[in-house]
Backbone as CSV, one residue per row, in Angstrom:
resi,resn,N_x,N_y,N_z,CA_x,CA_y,CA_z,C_x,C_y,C_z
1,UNK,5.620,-69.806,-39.276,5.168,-68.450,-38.989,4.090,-68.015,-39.968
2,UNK,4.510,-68.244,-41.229,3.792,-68.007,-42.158,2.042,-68.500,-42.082
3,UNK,1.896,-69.681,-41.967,0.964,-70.600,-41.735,0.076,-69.944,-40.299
4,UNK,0.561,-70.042,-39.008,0.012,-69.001,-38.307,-0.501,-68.028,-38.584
5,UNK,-0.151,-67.083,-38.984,-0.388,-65.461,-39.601,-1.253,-65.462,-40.582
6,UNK,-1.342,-66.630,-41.295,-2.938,-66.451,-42.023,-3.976,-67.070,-41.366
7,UNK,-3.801,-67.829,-40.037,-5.451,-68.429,-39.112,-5.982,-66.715,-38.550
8,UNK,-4.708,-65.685,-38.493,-5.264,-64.173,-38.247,-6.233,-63.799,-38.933
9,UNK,-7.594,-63.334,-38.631,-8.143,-62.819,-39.744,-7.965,-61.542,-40.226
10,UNK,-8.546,-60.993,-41.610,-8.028,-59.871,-42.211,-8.229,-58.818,-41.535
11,UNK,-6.763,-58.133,-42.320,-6.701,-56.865,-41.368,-7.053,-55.422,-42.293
12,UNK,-7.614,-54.706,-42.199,-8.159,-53.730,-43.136,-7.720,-51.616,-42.614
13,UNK,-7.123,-51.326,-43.254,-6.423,-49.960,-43.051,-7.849,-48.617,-42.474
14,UNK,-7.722,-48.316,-41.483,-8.572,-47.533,-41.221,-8.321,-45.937,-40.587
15,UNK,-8.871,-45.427,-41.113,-8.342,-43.742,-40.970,-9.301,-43.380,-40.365
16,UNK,-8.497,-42.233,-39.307,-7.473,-41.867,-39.307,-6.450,-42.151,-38.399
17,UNK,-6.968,-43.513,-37.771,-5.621,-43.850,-36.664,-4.652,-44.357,-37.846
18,UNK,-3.419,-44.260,-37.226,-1.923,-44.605,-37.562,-1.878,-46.162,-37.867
19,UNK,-1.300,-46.255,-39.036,-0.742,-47.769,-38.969,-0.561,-48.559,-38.152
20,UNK,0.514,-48.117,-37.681,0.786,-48.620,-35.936,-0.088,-48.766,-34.870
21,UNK,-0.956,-47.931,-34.862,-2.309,-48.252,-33.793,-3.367,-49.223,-34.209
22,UNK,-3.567,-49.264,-35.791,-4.246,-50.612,-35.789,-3.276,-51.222,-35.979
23,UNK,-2.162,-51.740,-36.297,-1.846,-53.154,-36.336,-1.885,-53.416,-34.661
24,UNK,-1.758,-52.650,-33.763,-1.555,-52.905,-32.469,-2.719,-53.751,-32.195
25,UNK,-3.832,-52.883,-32.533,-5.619,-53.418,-31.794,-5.701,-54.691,-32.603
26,UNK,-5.033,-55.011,-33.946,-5.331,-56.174,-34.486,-4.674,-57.080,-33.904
27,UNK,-3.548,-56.840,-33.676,-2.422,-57.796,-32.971,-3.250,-58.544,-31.955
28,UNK,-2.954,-57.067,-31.234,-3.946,-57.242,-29.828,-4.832,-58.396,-29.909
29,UNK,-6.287,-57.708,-30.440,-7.206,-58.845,-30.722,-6.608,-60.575,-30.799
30,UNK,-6.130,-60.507,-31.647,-5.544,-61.862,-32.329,-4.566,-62.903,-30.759
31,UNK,-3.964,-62.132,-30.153,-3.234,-62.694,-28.969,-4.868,-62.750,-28.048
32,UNK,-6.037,-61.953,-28.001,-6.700,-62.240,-26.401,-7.719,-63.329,-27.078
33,UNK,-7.911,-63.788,-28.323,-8.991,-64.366,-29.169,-8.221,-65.990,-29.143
34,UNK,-6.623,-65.945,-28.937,-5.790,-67.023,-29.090,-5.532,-67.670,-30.368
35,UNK,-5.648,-66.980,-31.558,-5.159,-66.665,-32.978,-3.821,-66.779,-32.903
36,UNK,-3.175,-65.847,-32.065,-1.731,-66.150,-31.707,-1.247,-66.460,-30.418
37,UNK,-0.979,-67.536,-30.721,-0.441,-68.695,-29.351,0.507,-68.386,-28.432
38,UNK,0.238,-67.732,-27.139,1.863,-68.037,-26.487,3.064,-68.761,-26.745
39,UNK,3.754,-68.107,-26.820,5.271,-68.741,-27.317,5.504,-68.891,-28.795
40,UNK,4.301,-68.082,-29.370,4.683,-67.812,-30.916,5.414,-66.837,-31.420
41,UNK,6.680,-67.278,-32.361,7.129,-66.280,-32.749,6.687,-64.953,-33.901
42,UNK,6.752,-63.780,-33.649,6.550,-62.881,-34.682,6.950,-62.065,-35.486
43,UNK,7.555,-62.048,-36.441,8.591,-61.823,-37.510,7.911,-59.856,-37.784
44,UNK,8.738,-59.120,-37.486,8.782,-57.714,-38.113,8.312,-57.898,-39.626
45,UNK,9.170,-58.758,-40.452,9.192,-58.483,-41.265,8.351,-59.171,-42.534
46,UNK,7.874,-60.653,-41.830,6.900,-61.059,-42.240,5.426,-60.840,-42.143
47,UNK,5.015,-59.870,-41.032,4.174,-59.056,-40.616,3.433,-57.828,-41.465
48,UNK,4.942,-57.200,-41.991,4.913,-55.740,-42.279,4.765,-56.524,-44.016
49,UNK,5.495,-57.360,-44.385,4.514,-58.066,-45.544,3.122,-57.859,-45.836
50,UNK,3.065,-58.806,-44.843,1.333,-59.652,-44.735,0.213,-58.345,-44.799
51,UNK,0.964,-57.369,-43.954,-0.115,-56.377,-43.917,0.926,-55.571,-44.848
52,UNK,1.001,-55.411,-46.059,2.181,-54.472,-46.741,2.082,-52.786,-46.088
53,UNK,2.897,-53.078,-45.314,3.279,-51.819,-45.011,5.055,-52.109,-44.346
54,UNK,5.650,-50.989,-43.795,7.192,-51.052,-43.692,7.149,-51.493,-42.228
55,UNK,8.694,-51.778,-41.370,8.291,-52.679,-40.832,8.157,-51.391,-39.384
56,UNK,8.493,-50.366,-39.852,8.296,-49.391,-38.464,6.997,-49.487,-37.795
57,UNK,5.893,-49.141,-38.355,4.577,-49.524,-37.992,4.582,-50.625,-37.205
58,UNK,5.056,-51.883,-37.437,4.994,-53.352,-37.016,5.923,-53.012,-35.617
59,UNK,6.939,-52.379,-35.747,8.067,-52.299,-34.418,7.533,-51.442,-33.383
60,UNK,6.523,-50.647,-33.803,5.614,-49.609,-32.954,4.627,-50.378,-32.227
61,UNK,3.954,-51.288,-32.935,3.258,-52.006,-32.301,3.205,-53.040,-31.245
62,UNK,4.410,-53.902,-31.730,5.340,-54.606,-31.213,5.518,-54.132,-29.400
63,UNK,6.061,-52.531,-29.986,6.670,-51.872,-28.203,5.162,-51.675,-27.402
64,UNK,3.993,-51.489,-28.227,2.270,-51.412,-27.610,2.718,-52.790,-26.589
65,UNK,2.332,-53.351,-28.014,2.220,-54.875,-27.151,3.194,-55.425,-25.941
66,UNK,4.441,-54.828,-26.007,5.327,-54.926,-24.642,4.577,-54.292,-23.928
67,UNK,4.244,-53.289,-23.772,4.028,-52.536,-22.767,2.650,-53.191,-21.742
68,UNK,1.941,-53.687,-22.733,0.518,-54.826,-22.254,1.460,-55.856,-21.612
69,UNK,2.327,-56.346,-21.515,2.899,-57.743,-21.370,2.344,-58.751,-22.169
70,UNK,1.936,-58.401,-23.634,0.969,-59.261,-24.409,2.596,-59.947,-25.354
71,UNK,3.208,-59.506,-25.486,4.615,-60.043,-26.023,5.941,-59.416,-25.569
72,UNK,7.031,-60.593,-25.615,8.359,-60.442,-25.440,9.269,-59.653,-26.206
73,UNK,9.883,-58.636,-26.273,10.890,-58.541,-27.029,12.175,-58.492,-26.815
74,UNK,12.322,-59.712,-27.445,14.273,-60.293,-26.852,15.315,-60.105,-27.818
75,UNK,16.189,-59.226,-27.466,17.211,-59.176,-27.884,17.739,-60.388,-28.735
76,UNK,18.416,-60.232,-30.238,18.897,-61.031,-30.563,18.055,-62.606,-30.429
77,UNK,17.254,-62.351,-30.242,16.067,-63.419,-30.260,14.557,-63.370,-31.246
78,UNK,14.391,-62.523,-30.656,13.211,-61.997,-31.716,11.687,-61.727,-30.493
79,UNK,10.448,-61.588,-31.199,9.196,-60.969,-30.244,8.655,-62.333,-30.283
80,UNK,7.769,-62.499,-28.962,7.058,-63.639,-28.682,5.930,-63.453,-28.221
81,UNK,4.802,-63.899,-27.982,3.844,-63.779,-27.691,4.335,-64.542,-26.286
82,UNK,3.461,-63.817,-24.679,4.026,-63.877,-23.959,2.691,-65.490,-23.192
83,UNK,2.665,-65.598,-21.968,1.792,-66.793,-21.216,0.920,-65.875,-20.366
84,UNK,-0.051,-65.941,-20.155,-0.852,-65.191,-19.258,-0.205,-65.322,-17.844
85,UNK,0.109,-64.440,-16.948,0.182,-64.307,-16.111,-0.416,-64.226,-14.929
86,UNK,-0.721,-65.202,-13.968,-1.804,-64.662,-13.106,-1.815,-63.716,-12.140
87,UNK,-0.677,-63.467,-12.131,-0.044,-61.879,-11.264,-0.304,-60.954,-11.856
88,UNK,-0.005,-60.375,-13.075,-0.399,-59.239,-13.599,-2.389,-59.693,-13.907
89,UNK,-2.711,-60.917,-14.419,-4.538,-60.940,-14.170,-4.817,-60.133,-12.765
90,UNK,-4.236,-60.297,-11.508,-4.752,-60.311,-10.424,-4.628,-58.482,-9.986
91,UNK,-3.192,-58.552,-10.787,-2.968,-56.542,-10.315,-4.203,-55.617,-11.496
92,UNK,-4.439,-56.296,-12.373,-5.175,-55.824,-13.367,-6.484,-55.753,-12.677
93,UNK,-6.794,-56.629,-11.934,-8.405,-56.828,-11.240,-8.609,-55.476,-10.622
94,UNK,-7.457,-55.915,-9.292,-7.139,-54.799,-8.411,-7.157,-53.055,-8.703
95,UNK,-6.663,-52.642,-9.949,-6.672,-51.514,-10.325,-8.153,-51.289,-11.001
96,UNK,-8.504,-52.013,-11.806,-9.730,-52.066,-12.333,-11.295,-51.817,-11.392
97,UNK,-10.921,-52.743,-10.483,-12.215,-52.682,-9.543,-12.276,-51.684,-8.570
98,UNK,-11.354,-50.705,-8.217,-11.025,-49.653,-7.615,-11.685,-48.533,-8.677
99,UNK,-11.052,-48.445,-9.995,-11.693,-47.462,-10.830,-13.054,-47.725,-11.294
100,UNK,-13.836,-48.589,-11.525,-15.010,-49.257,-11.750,-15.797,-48.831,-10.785
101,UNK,-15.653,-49.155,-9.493,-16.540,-48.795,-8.669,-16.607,-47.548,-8.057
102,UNK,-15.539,-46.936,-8.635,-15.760,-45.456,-8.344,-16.519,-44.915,-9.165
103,UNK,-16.376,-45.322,-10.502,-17.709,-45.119,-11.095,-18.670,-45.042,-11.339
104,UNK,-18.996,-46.771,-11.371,-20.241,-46.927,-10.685,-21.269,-45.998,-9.437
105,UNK,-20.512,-46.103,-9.147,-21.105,-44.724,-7.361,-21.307,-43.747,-8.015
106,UNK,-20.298,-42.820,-9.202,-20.821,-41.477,-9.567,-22.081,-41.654,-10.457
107,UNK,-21.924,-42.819,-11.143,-23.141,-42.956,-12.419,-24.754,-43.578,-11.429
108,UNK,-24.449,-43.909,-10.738,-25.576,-43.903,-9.630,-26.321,-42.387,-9.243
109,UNK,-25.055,-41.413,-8.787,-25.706,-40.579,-8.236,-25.788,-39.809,-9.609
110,UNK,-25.104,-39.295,-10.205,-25.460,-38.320,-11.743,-25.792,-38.845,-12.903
111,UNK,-25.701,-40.334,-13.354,-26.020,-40.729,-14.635,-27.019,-40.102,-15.345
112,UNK,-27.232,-39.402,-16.603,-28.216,-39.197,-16.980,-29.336,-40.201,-17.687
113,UNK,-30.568,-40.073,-17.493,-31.487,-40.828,-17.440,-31.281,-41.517,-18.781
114,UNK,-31.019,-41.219,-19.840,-30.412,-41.336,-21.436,-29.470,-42.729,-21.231
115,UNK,-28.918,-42.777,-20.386,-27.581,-43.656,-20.275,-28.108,-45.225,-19.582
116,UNK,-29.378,-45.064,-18.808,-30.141,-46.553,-18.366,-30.422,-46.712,-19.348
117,UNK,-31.242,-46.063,-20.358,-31.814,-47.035,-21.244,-30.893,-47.686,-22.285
118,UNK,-29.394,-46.542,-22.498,-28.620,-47.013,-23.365,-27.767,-48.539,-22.590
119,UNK,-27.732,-48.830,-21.346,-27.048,-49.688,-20.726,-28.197,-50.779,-21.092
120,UNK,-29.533,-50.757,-20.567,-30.311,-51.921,-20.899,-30.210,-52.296,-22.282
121,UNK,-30.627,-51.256,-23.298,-30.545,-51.955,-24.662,-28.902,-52.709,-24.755
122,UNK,-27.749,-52.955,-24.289,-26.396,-53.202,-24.134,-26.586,-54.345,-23.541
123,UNK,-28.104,-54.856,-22.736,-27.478,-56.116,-21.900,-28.525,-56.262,-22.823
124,UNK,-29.599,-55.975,-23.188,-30.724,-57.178,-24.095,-29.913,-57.289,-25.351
125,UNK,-29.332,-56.431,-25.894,-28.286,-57.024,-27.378,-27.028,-57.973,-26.414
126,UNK,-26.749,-58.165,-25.207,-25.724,-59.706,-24.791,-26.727,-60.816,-24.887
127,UNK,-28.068,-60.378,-24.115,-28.896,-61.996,-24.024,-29.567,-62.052,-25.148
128,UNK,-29.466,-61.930,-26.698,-29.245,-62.096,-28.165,-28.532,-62.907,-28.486
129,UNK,-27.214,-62.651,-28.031,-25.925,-63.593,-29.013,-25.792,-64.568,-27.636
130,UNK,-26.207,-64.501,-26.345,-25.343,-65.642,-25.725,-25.808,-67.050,-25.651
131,UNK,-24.987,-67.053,-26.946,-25.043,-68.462,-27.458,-24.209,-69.218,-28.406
132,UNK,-22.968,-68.951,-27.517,-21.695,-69.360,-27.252,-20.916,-67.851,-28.654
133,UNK,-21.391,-67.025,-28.841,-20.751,-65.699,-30.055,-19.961,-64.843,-28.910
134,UNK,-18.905,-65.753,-28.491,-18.211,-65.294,-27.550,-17.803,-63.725,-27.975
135,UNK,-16.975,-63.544,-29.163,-16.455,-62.350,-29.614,-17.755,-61.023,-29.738
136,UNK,-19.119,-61.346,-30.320,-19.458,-60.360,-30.416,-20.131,-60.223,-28.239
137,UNK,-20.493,-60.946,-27.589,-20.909,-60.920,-26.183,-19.605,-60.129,-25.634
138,UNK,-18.561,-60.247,-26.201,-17.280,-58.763,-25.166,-17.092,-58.344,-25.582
139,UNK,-17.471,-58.310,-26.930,-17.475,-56.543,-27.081,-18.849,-55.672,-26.588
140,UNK,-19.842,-56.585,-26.569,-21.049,-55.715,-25.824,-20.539,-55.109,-24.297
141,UNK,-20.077,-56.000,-23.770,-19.646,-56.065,-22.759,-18.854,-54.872,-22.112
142,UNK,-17.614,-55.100,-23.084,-17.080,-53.824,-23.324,-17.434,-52.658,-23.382
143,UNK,-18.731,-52.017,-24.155,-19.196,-50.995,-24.565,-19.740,-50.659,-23.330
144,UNK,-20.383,-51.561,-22.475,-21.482,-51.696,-21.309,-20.403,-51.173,-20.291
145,UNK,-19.341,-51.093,-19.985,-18.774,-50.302,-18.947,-18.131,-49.227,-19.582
146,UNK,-17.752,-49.257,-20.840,-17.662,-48.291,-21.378,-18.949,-46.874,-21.640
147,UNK,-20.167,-47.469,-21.778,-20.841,-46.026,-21.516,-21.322,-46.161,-20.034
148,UNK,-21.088,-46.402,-18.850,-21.167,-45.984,-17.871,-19.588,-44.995,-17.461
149,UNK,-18.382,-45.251,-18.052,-17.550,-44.303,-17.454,-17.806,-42.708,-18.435
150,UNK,-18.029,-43.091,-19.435,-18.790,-41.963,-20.449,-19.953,-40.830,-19.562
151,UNK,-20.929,-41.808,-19.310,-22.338,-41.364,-19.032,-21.780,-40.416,-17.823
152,UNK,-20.664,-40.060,-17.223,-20.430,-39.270,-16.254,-18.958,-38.679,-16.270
153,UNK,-18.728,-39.051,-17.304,-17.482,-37.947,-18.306,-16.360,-38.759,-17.465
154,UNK,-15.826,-39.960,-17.450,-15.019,-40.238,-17.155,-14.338,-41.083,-18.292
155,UNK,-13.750,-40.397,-19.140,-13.155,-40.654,-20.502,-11.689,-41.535,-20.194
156,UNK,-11.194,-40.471,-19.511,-9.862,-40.687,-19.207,-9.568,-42.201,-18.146
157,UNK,-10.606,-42.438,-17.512,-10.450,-43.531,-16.426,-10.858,-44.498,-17.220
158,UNK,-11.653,-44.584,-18.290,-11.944,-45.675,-19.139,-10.740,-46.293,-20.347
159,UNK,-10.035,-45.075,-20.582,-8.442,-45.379,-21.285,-7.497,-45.892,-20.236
160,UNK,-7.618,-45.346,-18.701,-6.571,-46.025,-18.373,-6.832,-47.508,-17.791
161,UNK,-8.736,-47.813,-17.964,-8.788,-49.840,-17.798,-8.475,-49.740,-18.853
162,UNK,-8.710,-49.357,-19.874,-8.043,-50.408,-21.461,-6.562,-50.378,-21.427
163,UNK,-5.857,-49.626,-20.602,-4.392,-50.076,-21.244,-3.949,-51.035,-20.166
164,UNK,-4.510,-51.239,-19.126,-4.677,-52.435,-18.167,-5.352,-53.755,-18.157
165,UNK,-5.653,-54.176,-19.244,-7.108,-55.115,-19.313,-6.897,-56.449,-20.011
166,UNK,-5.515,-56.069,-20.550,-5.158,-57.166,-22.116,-5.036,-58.080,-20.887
167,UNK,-4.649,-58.618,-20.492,-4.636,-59.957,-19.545,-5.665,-60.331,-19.306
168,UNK,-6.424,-59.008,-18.758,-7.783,-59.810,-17.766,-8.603,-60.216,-19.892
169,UNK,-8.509,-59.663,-20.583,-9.423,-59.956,-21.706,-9.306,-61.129,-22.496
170,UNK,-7.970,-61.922,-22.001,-7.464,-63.006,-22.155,-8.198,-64.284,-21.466
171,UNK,-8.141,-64.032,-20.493,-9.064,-64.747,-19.310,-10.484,-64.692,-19.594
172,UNK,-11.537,-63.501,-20.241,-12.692,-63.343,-20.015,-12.795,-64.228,-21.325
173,UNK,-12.230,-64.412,-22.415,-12.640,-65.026,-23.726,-12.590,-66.406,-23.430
174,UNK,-11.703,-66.696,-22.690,-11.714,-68.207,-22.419,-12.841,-68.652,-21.460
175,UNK,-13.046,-67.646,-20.587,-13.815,-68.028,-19.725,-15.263,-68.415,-19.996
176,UNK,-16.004,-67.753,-21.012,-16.830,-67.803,-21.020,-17.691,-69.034,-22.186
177,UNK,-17.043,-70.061,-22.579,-17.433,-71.123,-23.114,-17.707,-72.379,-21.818
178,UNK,-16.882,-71.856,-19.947,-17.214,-73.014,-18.972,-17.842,-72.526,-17.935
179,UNK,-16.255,-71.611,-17.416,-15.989,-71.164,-16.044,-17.317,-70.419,-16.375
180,UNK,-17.801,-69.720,-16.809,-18.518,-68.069,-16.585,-19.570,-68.040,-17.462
181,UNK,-20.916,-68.549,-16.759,-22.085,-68.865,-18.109,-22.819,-67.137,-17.913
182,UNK,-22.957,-67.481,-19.204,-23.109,-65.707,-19.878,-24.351,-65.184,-18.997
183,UNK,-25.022,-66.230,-19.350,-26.642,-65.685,-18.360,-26.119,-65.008,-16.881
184,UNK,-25.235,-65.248,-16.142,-24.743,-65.035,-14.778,-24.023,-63.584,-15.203
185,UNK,-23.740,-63.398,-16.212,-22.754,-61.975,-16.334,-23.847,-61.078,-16.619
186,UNK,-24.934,-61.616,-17.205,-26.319,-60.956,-18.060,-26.950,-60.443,-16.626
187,UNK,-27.000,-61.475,-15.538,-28.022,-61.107,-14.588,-27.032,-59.892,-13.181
188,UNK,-25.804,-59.973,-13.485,-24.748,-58.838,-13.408,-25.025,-57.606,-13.479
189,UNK,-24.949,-57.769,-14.857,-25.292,-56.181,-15.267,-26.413,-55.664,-15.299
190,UNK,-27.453,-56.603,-15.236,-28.700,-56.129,-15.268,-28.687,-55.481,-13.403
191,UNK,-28.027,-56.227,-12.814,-28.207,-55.850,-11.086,-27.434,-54.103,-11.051
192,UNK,-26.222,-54.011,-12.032,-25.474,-52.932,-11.777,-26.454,-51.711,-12.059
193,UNK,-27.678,-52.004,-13.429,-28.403,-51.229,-14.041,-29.370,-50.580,-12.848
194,UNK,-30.056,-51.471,-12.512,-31.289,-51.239,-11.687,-30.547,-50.526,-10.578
195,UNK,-28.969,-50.569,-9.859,-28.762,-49.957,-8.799,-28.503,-48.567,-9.146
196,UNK,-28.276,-48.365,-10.713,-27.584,-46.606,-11.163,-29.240,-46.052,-10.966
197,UNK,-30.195,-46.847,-11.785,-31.310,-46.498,-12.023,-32.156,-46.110,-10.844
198,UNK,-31.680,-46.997,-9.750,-32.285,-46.544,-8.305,-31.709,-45.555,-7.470
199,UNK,-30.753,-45.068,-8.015,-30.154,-43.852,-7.338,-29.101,-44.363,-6.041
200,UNK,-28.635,-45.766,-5.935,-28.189,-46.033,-4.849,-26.675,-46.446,-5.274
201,UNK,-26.000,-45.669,-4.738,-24.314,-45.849,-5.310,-24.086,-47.432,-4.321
202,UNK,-24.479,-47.178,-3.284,-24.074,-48.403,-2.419,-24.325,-49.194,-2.992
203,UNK,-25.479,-49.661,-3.304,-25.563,-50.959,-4.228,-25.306,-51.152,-5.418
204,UNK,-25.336,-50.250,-6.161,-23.996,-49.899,-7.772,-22.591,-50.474,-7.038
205,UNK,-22.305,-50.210,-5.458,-20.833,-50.474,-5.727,-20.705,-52.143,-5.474
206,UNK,-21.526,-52.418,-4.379,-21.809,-53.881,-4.055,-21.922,-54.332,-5.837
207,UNK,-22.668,-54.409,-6.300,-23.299,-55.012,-7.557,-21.548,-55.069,-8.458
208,UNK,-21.404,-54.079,-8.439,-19.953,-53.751,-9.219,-19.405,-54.974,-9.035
209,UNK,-18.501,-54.863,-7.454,-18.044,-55.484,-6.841,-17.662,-57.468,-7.273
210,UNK,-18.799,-57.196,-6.964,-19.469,-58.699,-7.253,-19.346,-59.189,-8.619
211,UNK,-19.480,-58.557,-10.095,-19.026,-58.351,-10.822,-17.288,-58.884,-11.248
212,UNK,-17.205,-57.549,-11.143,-15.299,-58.192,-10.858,-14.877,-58.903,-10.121
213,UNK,-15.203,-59.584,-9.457,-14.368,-60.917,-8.657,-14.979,-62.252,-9.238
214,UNK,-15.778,-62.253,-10.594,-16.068,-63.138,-10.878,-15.117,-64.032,-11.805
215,UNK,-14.293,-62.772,-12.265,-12.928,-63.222,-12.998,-11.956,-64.045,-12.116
216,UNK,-11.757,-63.551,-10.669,-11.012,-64.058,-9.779,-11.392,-65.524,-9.683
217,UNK,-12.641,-65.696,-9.759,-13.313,-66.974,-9.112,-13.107,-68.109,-10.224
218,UNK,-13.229,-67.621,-11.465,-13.109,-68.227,-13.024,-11.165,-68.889,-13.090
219,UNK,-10.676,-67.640,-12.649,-9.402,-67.913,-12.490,-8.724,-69.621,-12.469
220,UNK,-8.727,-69.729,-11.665,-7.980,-71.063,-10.883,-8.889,-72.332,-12.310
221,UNK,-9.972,-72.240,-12.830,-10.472,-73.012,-13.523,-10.208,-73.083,-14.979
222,UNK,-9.780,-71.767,-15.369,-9.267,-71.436,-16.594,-7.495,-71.872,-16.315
223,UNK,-6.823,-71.451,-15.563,-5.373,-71.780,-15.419,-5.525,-73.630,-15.558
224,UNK,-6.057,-74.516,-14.690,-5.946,-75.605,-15.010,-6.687,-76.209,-15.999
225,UNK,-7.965,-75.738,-17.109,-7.615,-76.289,-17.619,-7.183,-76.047,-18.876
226,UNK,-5.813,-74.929,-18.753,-5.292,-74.259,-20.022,-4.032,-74.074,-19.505
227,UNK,-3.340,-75.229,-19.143,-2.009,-75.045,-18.458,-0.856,-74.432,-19.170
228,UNK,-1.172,-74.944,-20.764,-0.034,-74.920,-21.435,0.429,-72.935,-21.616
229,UNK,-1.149,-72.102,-21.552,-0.718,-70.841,-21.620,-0.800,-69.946,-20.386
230,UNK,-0.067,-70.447,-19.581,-0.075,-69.727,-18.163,1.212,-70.090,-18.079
231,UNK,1.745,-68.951,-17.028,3.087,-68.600,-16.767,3.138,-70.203,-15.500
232,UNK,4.331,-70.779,-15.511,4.396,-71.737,-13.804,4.284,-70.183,-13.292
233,UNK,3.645,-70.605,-11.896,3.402,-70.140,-10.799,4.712,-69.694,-9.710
């Protein structure tokens, strides 16, 4: 356990979120980056060590991470880091691409003009690093649908893909060293841009669309050839 928990990289106290909320996002991180391995065990108390703090923080986080299906917590057993699921990947799509493209359509018709240029500078800083800097390319990524649900005040629909996403973000990190060459996600978003920018929700939603099912398509290629962290079928 021990030995594991230091391939984590450092974790650093940041205010004013709660203990518990970063160890969560660190956790987090560390399970979708594959730092921590499915079917690894995770000690409360060797945790609340490592990061010295008590182990409540760690048990708070712990229940985050249940709630993602990102780990187990078993009775009289202890917490585990859980196998990707391709059922919850697939309900995650499903909810996602429903709220996405509803977006998309509003940031088509109201985006303010401020928000294209902030989306382009977002895809020319991806075609920068894509070259194989998997970690910093999703978090651009990230930000890039993140200020389109912004750019039209949809705050709240952008918290509820992040508390839906830990699976699919599992899938997108792996994906993108075979299944999913970056240039193809680059020429994506650049299509989603030009459709907000053209005023045409229809093709913001098509473009969207197209978009998210690219995970679907990646799917079946990432499950075989990463058998060992996928749920049997």
């Amino acid at each position: 356990m021990r030995s594991k928990l230091n391939s984590v990289r450092a974790f650093q106290h940041v205010e004013p979120i709660s203990i518990g909320n970063q160890l969560h996002r660190h956790l987090r991180g560390a399970i979708i980056r594959g730092e921590l391995r499915p079917g690894q065990a995770l000690s409360e108390s060797e945790i609340a060590k490592r990061y010295a703090t008590s182990r409540q923080p760690v048990r708070e986080a712990f229940i985050k991470l249940a709630e993602e299906r990102l780990v187990a917590i078993l009775p009289q057993r202890g917490t585990f880091v859980v196998k990707i699921s391709v059922a919850d990947v697939l309900d995650a799509c499903f909810v996602r691409e429903a709220i996405e493209v509803a977006v998309v359509q509003q940031a088509a018709i109201s985006a303010p003009p401020g928000a294209v240029k902030d989306l382009r500078d977002l895809v020319a800083q991806q075609a920068k690093v894509a070259t194989g800097l998997n970690e910093e390319f999703l978090a651009l990524d990230e930000e890039f649908h993140r200020t389109i649900a912004l750019s039209v005040g949809r705050a709240h629909a952008w918290r509820v893909i992040e508390s839906i996403k830990a699976q699919m973000d599992r899938i997108r990190y792996l994906s993108l060293d075979d299944a999913t060459p970056m240039a193809m996600l680059i020429a994506q978003h650049t299509r989603i841009v030009d459709s907000i920018e053209a005023r045409d929700p229809v093709a913001a939603a098509d473009a969207q669309r197209a978009h998210m099912h690219e995970i679907i398509v990646s799917l079946p290629l990432i499950a075989g050839q990463f058998p060992d962290i996928f749920e049997p079928a």
